[in-house]
N, C-alpha and C positions, 0 to 999 in steps of 0.2 A: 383599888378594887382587884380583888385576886383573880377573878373570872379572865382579868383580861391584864395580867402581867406581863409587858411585852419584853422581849431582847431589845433595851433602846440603840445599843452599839451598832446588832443589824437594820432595827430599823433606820437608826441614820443614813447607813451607807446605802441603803434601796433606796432613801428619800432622793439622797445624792445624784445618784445613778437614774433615776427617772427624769427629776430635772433636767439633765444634761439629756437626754433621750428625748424629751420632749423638744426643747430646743433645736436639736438638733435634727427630729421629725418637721418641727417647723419649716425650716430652709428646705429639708430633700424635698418637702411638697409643693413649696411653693411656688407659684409661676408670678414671674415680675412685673408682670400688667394688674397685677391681679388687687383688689384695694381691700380685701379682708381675710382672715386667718381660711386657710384651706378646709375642705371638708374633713379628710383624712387626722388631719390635727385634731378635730372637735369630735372624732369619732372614737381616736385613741383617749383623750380626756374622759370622755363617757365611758369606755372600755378598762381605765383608772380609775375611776369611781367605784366603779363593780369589781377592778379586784382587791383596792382596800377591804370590801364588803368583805369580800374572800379569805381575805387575811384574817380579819379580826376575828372571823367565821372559826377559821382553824382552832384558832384559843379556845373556843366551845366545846373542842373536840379531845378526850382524853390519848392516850396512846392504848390504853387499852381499850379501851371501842375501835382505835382504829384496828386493831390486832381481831376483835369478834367480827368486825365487818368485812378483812379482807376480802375474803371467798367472794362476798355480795359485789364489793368494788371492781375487780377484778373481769367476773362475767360479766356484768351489765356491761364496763368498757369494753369488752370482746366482743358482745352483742353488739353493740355499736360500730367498732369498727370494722367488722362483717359485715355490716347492713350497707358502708360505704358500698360495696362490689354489686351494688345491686339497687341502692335508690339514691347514690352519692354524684354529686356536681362535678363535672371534670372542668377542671378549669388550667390550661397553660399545659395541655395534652395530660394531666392526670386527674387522676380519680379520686379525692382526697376528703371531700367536702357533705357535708349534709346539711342542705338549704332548711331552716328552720323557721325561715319567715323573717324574722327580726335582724340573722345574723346568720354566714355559713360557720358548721362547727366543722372543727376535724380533730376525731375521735382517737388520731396517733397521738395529739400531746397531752390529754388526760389518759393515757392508756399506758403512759411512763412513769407518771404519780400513782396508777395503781399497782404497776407491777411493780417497783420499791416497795409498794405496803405488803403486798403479799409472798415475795420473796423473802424481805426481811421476816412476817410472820411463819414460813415454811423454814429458813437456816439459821433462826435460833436456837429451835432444837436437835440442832446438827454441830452447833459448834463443840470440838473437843481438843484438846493439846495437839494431837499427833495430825489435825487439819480435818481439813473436807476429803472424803476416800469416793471411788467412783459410784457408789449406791445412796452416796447423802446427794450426789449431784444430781439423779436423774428425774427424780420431780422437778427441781429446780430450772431446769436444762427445758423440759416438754413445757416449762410456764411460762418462760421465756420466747421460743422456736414459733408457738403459736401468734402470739402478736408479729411477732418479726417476719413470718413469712405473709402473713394477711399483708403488712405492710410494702413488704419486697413486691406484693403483685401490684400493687395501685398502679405505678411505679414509685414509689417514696426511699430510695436506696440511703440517703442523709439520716431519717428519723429510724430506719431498720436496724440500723449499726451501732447508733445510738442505745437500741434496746439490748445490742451485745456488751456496751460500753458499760453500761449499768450493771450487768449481769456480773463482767469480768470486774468492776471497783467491788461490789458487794465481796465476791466468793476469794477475792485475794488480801481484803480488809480482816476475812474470817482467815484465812490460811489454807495450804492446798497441801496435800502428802506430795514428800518431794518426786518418787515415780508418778504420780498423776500429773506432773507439771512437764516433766521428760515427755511422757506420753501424748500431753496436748500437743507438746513444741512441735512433734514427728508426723501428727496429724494435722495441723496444721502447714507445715513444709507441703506435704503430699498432696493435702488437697487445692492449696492455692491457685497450682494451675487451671483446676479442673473445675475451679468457681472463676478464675478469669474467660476460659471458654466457652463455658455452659452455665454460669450463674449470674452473669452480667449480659446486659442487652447494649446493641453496639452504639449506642450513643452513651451510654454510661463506659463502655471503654475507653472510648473519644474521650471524654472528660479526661482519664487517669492520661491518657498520650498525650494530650492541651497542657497538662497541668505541667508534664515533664518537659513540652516545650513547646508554649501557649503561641509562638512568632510562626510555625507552620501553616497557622491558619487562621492571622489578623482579622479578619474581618467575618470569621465563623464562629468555632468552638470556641476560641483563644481570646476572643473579642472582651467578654466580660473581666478576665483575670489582668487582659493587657492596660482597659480601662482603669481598673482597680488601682492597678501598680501608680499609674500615668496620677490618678487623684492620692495616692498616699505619699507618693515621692514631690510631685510641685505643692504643696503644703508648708516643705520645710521645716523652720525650725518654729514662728508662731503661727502660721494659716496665713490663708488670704484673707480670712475676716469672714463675719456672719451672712450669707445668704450671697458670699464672694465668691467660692469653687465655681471656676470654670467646667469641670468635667460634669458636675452635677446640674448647675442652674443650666447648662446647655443641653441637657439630658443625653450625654453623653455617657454615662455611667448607668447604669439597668439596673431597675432595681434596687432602685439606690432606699427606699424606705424601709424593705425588709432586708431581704442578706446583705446590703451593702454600706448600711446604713456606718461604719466605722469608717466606711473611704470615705463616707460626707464631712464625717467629724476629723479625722486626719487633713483631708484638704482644707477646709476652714477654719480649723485650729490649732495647727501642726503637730511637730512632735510634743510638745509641751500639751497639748489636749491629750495626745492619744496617751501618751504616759502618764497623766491625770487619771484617764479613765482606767487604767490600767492598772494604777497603784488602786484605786476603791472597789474593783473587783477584787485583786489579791486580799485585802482585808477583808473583803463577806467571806473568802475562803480562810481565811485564818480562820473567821468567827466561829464557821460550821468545825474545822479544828479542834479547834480549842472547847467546844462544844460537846465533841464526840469523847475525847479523852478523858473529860472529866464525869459526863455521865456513868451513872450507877447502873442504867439498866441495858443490858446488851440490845431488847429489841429498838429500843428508842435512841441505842446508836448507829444499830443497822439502818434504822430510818436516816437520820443525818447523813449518814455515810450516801446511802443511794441517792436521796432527795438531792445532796450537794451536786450527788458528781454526774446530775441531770443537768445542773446550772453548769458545773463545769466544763463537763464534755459541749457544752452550745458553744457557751466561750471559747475552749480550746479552736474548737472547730470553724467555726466562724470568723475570730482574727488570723487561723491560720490559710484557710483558703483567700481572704481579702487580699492578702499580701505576697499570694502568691509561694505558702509553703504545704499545700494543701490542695487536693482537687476540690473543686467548687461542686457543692454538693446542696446547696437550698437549707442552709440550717439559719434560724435566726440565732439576732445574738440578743439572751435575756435582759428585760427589763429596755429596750432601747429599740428594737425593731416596734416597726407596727405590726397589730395582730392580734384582735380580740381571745380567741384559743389559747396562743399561746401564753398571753397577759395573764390570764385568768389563772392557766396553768401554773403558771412561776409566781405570782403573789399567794395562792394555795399554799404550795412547796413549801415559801418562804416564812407564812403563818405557819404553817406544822412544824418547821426548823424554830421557829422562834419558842413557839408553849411547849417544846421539851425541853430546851436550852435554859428555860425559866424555871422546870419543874423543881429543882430544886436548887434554885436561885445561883447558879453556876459563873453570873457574873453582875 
């Protein structure tokens, strides 16, 4: 049936990837007295369900509809994630959530899938040989600024940067005139300081001094990154074994279901897990690749290109602060953290990456 011609190569490797997610959800939840599957596991399974729906949903969906409907996507997720600052749930000292009854949403990680649609729809018709010049950027720039700052207030600094991440893979995939590139580097230099003193709030400092050197303050700020290290280094070379980490089953480790969720799977299945997990991430990113390249139509690789390097920038960021090469900054890692939002978010992504990759039969 052509309605629903999937990428089977991607979908393999999500199938993969969830599995091993799941599993390994299992263990971070479960408590040893306990004589049936944790609630969190059967919430994530039902949160799976719905984002299959999600998926196969995308394939509904043309690339040109997504291109008429930017605009519409776009505001409503701004509407939404506005409204956080005002009828939204704080939960773990921020402001991120909106209780809907059934489930809390938060409106930053559908608000990364619309702004790929809509940038992609705005720098298509910008693309020219000689690059991006500073007049094609400055919608782009204000489309961007606006999510990111809503975000910087909740406090959400991890999903804020993120929306800079996306911004700069997009407009460097298109190409930049080489003085506009000089010109970022210079403003950039200049203002770093002046966004370390006045744009960061001092517990987000703390983090970047932790990260630099987490043993100043064992049992504070440095706690979670020292735990981390402690659960991916006695792992070894095959794990202690399923539902074996010490760092974890003693909860020793924070958070081990959403950001952490790779120290569980490194301690339990050592470096031969993590490198498992590692090698079927790199091939979703080859797929989107090898995807992009061979597409015919620029905005449906603009899409690709952002939508991936949503998935990617999590990944990058998430294995890098677990391990301690990174400030820890609350980013999950797709398809394998718990997290309805974001679930739903990344199997979307992963549907609209699939029905262009198919449109015309690319592999």
């Amino acid at each position: 049936m052509k309605l629903f011609k999937v990428n089977m190569t991607l979908l393999s490797l999500v199938i993969l990837l969830l599995t091993m997610g799941l599993i390994n959800l299992l263990s971070a939840t479960s408590i040893p007295e306990a004589s049936q599957f944790p609630k969190l596991f059967w919430t994530q399974i039902m949160w799976l369900g719905l984002g299959f729906v999600s998926f196969f949903f995308a394939h509904l969906i043309s690339a040109e509809w997504l291109k008429r409907l930017s605009w519409f996507i776009y505001i409503a997720n701004l509407a939404a994630l506005g409204s956080v600052h005002f009828i939204g749930k704080q939960f773990y000292g921020a402001q991120r959530w909106l209780d809907l009854g059934f489930f809390r949403f938060q409106p930053s990680e559908t608000m990364k899938f619309s702004l790929v649609i809509l940038l992609s729809t705005v720098l298509v018709d910008r693309i020219s040989e000689r690059g991006l010049g500073v007049k094609s950027l400055i919608l782009p720039t204000l489309i961007t600024l606006v999510p990111f700052a809503l975000t910087v207030k909740q406090p959400d600094l991890g999903t804020s940067l993120l929306f800079l991440a996306i911004f700069g893979s997009l407009i460097l995939f298109i190409g930049l005139r080489f003085k506009l590139i000089l010109s970022l580097g210079l403003i950039i230099l200049v203002t770093l300081p002046v966004a370390w003193k006045y744009g960061l709030k001092s517990y987000q400092r703390q983090r970047v001094l932790t990260f630099l050197n987490p043993d100043t303050d064992p049992q504070g700020s440095g706690y979670n990154s020292i735990q981390s290290r402690i659960a991916i280094g006695s792992g070894q070379f095959l794990g202690k074994g399923f539902r074996k980490g010490t760092q974890s089953q003693l909860q020793f480790l924070p958070e081990r279901q959403t950001d952490f969720v790779f120290s569980v799977l490194s301690e339990e299945h050592g470096f031969l897990g993590s490198l498992t997990t590692v090698i079927l991430y790199s091939l979703l990113f080859w797929v989107f690749i090898l995807a992009t390249r061979q597409s015919k139509d620029p905005f449906g690789s603009l899409v690709i290109v952002g939508l991936g390097s949503i998935l990617f920038w999590h990944y990058f960021v998430n294995i890098g602060m677990v391990i301690g090469l990174l400030p820890i900054v609350g980013v999950p890692l797709p398809l394998m953290s718990y997290g309805g939002s974001s679930l739903l978010t990344t199997m979307l992504t992963l549907g609209v990456i699939s029905k262009i990759s198919q449109r015309d039969r690319f592999f």
